[in-house]
C-alpha positions as CSV (number, residue, x, y, z in Angstrom):
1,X,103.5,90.6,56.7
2,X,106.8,92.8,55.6
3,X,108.0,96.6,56.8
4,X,109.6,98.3,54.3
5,X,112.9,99.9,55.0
6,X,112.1,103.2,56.7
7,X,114.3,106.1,56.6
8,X,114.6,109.5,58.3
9,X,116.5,112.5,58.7
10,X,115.9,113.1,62.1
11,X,117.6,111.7,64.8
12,X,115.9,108.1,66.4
13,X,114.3,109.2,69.8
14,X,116.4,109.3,72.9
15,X,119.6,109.9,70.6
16,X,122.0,113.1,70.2
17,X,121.1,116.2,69.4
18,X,121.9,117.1,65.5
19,X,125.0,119.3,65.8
20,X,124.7,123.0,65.2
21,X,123.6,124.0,61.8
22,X,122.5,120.6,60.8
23,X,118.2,119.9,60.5
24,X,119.0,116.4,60.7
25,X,121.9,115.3,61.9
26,X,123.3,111.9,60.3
27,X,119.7,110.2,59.9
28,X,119.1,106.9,60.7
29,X,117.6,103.9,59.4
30,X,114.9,101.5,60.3
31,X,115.6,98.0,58.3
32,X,112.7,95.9,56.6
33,X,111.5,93.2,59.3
34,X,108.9,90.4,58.6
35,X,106.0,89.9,61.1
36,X,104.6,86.6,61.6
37,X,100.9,85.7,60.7
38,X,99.0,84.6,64.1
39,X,97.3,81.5,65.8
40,X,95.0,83.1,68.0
41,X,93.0,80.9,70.3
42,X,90.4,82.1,72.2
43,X,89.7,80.9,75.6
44,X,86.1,82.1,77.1
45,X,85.4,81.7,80.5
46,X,81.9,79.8,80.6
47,X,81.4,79.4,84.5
48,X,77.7,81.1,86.5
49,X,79.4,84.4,86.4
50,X,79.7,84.8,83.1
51,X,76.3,85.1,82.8
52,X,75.9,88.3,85.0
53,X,74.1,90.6,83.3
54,X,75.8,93.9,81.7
55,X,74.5,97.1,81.9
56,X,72.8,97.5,78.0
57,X,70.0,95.8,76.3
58,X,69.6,93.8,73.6
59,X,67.0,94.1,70.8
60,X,64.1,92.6,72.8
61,X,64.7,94.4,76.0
62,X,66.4,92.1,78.0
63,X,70.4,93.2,79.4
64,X,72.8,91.3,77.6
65,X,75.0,89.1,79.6
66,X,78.8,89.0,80.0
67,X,78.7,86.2,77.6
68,X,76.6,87.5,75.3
69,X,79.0,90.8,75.6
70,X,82.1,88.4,74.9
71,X,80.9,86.7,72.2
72,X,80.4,90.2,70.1
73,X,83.6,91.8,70.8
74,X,85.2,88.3,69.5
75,X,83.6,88.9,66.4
76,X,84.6,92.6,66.3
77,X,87.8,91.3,66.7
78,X,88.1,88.6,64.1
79,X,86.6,91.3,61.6
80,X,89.3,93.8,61.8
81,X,91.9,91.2,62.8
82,X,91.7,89.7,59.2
83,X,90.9,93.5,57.7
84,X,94.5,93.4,58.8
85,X,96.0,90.7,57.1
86,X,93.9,87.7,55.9
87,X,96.2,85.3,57.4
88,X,96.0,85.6,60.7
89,X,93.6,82.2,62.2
90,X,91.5,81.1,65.2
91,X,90.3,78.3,67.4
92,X,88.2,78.6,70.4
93,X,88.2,77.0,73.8
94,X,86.0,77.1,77.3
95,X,86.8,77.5,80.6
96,X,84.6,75.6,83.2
97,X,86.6,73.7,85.7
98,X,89.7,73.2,83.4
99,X,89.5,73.6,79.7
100,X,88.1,72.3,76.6
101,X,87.9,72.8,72.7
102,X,84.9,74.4,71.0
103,X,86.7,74.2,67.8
104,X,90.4,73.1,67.7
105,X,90.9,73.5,63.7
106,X,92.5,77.0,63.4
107,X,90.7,78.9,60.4
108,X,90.6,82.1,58.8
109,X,86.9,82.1,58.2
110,X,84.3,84.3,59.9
111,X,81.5,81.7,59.4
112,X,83.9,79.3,61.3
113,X,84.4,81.6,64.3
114,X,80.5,82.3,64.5
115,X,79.5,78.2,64.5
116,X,82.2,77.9,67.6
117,X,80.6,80.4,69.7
118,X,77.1,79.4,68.9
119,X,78.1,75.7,70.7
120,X,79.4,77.7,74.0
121,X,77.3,76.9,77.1
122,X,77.6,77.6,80.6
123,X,78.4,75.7,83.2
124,X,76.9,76.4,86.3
125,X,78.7,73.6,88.7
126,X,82.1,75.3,88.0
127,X,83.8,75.8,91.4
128,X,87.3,76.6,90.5
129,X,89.3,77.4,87.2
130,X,92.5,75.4,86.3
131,X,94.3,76.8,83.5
132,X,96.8,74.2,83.4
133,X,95.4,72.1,80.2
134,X,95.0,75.4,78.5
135,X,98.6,76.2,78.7
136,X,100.1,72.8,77.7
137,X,97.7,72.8,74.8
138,X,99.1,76.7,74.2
139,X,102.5,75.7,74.3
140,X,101.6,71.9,72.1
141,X,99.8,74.2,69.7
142,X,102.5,76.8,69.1
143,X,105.4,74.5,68.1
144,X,103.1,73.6,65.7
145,X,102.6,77.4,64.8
146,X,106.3,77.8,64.6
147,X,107.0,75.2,62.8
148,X,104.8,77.3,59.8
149,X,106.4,80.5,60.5
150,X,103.8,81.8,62.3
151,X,103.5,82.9,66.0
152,X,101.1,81.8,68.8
153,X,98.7,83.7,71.2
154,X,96.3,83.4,73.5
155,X,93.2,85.4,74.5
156,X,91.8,84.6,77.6
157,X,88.4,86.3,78.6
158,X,87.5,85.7,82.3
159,X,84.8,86.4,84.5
160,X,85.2,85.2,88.4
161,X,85.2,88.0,91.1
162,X,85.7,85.9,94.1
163,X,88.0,82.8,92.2
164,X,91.8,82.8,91.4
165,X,92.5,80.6,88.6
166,X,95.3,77.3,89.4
167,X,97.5,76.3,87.3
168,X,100.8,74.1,86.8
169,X,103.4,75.9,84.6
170,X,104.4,73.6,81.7
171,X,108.0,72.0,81.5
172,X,109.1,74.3,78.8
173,X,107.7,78.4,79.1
174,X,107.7,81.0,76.4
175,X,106.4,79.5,73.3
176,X,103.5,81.6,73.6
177,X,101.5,85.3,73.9
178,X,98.7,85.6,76.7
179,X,96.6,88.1,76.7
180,X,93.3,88.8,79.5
181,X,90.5,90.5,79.6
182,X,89.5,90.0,83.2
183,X,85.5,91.3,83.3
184,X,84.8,91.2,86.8
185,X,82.2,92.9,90.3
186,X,82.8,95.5,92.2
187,X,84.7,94.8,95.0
188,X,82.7,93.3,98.0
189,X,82.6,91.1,101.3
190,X,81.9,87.7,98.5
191,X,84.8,88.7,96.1
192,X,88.0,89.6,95.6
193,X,88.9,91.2,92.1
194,X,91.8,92.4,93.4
195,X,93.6,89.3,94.4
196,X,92.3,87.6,90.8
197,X,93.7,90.4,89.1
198,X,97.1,89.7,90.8
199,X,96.9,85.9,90.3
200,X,96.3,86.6,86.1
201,X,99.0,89.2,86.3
202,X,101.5,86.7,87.3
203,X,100.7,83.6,85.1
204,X,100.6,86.0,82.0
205,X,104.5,87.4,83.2
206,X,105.1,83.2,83.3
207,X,104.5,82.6,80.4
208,X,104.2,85.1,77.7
209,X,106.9,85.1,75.0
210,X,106.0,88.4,73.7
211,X,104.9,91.3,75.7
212,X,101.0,90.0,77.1
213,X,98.3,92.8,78.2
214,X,95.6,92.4,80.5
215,X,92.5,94.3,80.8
216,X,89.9,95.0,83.4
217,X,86.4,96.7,83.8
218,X,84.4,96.0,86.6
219,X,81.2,98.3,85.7
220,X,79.4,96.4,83.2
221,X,79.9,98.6,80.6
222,X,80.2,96.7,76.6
223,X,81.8,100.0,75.4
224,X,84.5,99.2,77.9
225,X,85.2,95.8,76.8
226,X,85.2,96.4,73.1
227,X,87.6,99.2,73.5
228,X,90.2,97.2,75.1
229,X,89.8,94.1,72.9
230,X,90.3,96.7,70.1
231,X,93.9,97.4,71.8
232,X,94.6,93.7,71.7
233,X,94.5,93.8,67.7
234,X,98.2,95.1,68.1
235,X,100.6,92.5,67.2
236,X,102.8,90.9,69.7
237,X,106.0,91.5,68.0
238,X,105.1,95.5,67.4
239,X,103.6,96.2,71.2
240,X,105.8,98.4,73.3
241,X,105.0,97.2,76.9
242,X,101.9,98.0,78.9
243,X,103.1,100.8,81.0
244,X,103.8,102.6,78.3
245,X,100.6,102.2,76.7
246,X,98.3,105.5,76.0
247,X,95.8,104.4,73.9
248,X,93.0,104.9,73.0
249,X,93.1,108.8,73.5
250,X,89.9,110.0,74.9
251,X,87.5,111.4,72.4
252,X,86.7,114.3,75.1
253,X,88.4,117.6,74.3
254,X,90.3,118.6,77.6
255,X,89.8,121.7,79.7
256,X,92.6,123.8,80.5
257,X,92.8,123.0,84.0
258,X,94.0,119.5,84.9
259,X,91.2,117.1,85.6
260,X,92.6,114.5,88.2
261,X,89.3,112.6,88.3
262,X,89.9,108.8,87.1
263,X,89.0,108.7,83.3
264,X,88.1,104.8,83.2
265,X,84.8,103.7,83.4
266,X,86.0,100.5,85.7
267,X,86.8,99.9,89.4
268,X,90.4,100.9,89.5
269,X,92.2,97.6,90.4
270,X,96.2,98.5,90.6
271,X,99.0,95.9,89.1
272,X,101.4,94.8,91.7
């Protein structure tokens, strides 16, 4: 995907003033740049927890569950992912004890993304999550993607409150974008979201080539998780970092006086 050359008569932000007299000031330009297409592989946490159950029904009643939860917002995501640009392609992988491939064939077609997460089932022996395989494959997989022209990323969607995942770094780091979406209990005496959060944190800074985000909720709320997997359609090579990120905008028009009060619909879990 190509940028055209942008131009403008006002100055770039964070530059001098225009001089006295002068709207514009010299103008700058913004040169063409070409974005690469994406390999996106998804990696969906299938251990007991993922089968907690969210806090809206389905069409017969019954609450969907994190999975179930997951497994739309993929598709929302692989919709308006190739609305964007048709090239763009995804595999799928599971998370029990270490990981495995649902579908390892990258593809562009909707059909193919629904048949992979129809085969997903959960595990309920898993005791521990070792993301180790699932980073040599990421970094295996994205010479391959470079070697197209293309750029690689993963997605990883994870649901343990009370389980940090292990991992060995790979002998060569950076080939690769990781993203989370860490859906996860309230704090308690059984679990500790906190230190999860933490442990993610640091294996995306590892090994991200581009700047990764991660993302949290903690209240069962879909709404939650679709908006923030709607903020990882943004393209690694166009994201300004995380801590400067302020969308999406809330839809609420704001009173006058300064509300304080937390705006998320999550258990506030603070980045180290």
């Amino acid at each position: 995907m190509e940028v055209t050359e942008v131009r403008s008569l006002n100055p770039p932000p964070g530059g001098p003033p225009s001089p006295p007299g002068q709207s514009g000031g010299g103008g700058y330009t913004l040169p063409a740049a070409r974005f690469s297409s994406e390999d996106i592989l998804f990696c969906i946490d299938v251990g007991p927890e993922s089968m907690v159950e969210m806090k809206v029904n389905g069409p017969n009643g019954r609450p969907y569950t994190r999975l179930d939860s997951i497994k739309q917002a993929i598709l929302l995501f692989v919709h308006a992912k190739l609305t964007i640009n048709p090239d763009h392609r995804f595999a799928f992988a599971a998370l029990s004890k270490t990981t495995y491939w649902l579908r390892k064939e990258f593809s562009s077609e909707v059909d193919s993304a629904i048949a992979a997460l129809r085969g997903i089932s959960v595990d309920s022996s898993s005791n521990h999550a070792d993301l180790t395989q699932l980073f040599r494959v990421a970094t295996h997989e994205a010479k391959k993607s470079r070697g197209q022209n293309r750029i690689f990323r993963v997605i990883l969607l994870y649901c343990r409150s009370s389980m940090p995942p292990q991992y060995q770094l790979p002998p060569t780091l950076k080939h690769f974008t990781l993203d989370v979406m860490y859906l996860h209990d309230k704090p308690g005496p059984d679990n500790c979201p906190q230190t999860v959060y933490d442990a993610l944190i640091e294996a995306l800074e590892q090994v991200s080539e581009f700047e990764g985000y991660i993302f949290e909720s903690g209240q069962g709320l879909t709404r939650a998780l679709f908006r923030h997997m709607c903020v990882l359609l943004s393209h690694p090579q166009q994201r300004c970092i995380q801590d400067e990120l302020d969308i999406p905008k809330p839809l609420i028009k704001k009173s006058p006086v300064a509300d304080t009060s937390q705006g998320d619909d999550s258990v506030v879990i603070t980045s180290q």
